[in-house]
N, C-alpha and C positions, 0 to 999 in steps of 0.2 A: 443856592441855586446853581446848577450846574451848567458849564457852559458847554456851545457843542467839538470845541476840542475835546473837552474830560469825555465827552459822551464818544468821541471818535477813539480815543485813545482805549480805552476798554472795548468797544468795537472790532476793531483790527489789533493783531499782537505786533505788527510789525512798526506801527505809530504808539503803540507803547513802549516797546523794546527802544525804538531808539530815543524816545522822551526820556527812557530810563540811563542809556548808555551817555542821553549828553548832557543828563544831571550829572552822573554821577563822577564826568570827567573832573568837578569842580574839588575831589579829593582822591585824584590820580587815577579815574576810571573805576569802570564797574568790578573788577575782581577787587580792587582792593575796598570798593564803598561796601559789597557784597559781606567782606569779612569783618568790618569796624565793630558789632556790636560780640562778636568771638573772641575776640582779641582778649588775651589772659585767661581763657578755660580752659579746663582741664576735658577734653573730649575725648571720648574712645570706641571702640565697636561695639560698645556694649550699651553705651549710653541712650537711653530714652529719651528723644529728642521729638518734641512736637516744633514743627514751621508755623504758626498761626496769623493765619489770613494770608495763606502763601500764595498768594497770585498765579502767575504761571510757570512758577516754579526756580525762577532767579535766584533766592538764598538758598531753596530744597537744595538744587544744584549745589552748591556748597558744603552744605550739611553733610547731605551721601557722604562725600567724601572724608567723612569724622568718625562717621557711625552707620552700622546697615542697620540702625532701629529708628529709621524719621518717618514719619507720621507727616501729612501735610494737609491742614483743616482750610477750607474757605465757604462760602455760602454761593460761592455764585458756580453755576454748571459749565459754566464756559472755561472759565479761570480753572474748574479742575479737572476739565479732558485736554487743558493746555499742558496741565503739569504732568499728567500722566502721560503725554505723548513726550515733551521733553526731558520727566526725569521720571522713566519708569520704576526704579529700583526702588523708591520711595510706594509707602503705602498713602493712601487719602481717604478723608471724609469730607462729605458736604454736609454742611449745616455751619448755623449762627456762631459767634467768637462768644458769645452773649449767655449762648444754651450749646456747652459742648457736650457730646455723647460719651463723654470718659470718665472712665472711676477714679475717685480720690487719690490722690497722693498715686499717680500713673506717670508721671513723666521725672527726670531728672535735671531736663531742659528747655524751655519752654522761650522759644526766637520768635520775635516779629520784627519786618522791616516797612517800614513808611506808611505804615497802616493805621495807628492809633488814632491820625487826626484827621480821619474820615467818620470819626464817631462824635456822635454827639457828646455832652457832660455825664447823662445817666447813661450811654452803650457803655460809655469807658469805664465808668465805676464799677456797672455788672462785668466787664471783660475780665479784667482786674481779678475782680474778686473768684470769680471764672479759673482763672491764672492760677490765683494760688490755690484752688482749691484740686485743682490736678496734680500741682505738682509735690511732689515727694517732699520730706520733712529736710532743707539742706538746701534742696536743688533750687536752680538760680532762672530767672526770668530775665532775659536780655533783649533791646531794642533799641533801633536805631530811628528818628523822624526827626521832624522839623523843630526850630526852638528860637525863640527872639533873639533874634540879630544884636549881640555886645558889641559888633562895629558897627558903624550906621552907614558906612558905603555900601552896606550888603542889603540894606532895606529895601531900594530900590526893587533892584535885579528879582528878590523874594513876592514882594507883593505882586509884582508883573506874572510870574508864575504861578502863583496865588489864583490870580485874576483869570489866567489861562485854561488851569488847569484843576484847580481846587472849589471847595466850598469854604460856605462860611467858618465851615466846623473848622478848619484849619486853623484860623483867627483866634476862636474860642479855646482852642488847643495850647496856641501858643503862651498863650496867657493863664494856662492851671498849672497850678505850684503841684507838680507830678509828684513830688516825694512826700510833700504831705498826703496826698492820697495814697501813695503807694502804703505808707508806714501807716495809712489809717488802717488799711486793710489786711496790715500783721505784717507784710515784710520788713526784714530788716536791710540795710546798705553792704554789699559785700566787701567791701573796705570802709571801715568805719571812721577812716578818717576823712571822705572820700565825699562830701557831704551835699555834695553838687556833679550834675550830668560830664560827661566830656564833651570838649564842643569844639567844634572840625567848621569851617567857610563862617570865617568874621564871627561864630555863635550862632550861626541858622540855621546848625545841624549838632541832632544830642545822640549821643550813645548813654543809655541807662540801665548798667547792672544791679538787680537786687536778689538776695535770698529771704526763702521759705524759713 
C-alpha cells in the first residue's frame, strides 16, 4: 500500500527530486549515486543504451553524456513529458518494462536505477526476461536499488524510508536471491569471479552488473 508521501512524491517533481538528492547524499550526492551502476563500462557514442523506467530523466541525464543513442522507456505520461523537458537529446517511449516495444537483441546497454523494487515477483521475472531479450548477444544489463542491510545500524534509517516512501514490494525485493534469477534467465556475471552484488550504505544499496 502506498503511502501519501510516495503518492506526493510522484505528484510533484520537486518533492521528488529532493527525496532523490537527500537519498542520495548517503553515497556522496546524486552525480556520484547517478553514476554507481556505470562505473567500469566501456561506453561510447555509439552505444545503444536504453534508460529503463527512467523516471524524469536523472540517470538519462547521465547517459547522454556517454552516448547520443539513449532511449528512455517508462509507463507513466508524466514521468516522460518530465524527461523530455529535462533531457531532450534523449529519445522516449511509453509503455510497460514488462511488454517493451523493441526488437530483439536492439540495445548494447540496458540501465535501470531504483526501480526494480517497485515490482512485484512475477513484473520482475517478465522485466528480466524483457532485458535480456533486447539486448544484444554481449551486452550488459546494469542497476543500481536497494538490498538488505549487512550492517544492522542501517536497518533502522531503511525501514523508516520504507515506511515513507515505499511499498511492500520493496520487502519482497530485498529478500530475492537476484542472481539466481538473473542466471535463471540466461545471464551470465560480467566478472566471474564477482559472485555477489556491490554494496554501498552498510549493504542497503546494490550495484548489479550482468551480461547477455
Amino acid at each position: 500500500m502506498a503511502t501519501i508521501l510516495r503518492d506526493w512524491s510522484y505528484k510533484y517533481q520537486w518533492l521528488y527530486d529532493g527525496i532523490s538528492r537527500l537519498a542520495a547524499l548517503t553515497v556522496g550526492g546524486e552525480t556520484n549515486f547517478r553514476q554507481l551502476a556505470l562505473q567500469g563500462l566501456n561506453i561510447n557514442q555509439n552505444t545503444e543504451v536504453l534508460d529503463l523506467c527512467c523516471g524524469s530523466g536523472q540517470a538519462t541525464n547521465f547517459l547522454v553524456q556517454h552516448s547520443q543513442n539513449v532511449t528512455g522507456l517508462d509507463a507513466s505520461p508524466l514521468s516522460i513529458n518530465r524527461s523530455k523537458k529535462n533531457v531532450p537529446s534523449a529519445q522516449y517511449v511509453e509503455a510497460f518494462a514488462e511488454n517493451m516495444p523493441f526488437s530483439n537483441n536492439q540495445f548494447d546497454l540496458v540501465h535501470t536505477s531504483a526501480a526494480l523494487h517497485e515490482m512485484n515477483s512475477e513484473q520482475l521475472r517478465q522485466i528480466i526476461q524483457e532485458v535480456y531479450r533486447v539486448l544484444k548477444p554481449g551486452g550488459i544489463f546494469t542497476f543500481v536499488d536497494f538490498h538488505s542491510p549487512t550492517n544492522p545500524l542501517f536497518w533502522p534509517g531503511l525501514a523508516i524510508f520504507f515506511w515513507l516512501f515505499e511499498t511492500e514490494t520493496c520487502w519482497n525485493f530485498i529478500n530475492t536471491n537476484l542472481f539466481d534469477l538473473l542466471q535463471e534467465v540466461g545471464f551470465d556475471l560480467v566478472d566471474s569471479e564477482l559472485n555477489k552484488p556491490v554494496l554501498y550504505v552498510g549493504g542497503s544499496l546494490q550495484v548489479v552488473q550482468v551480461k547477455k
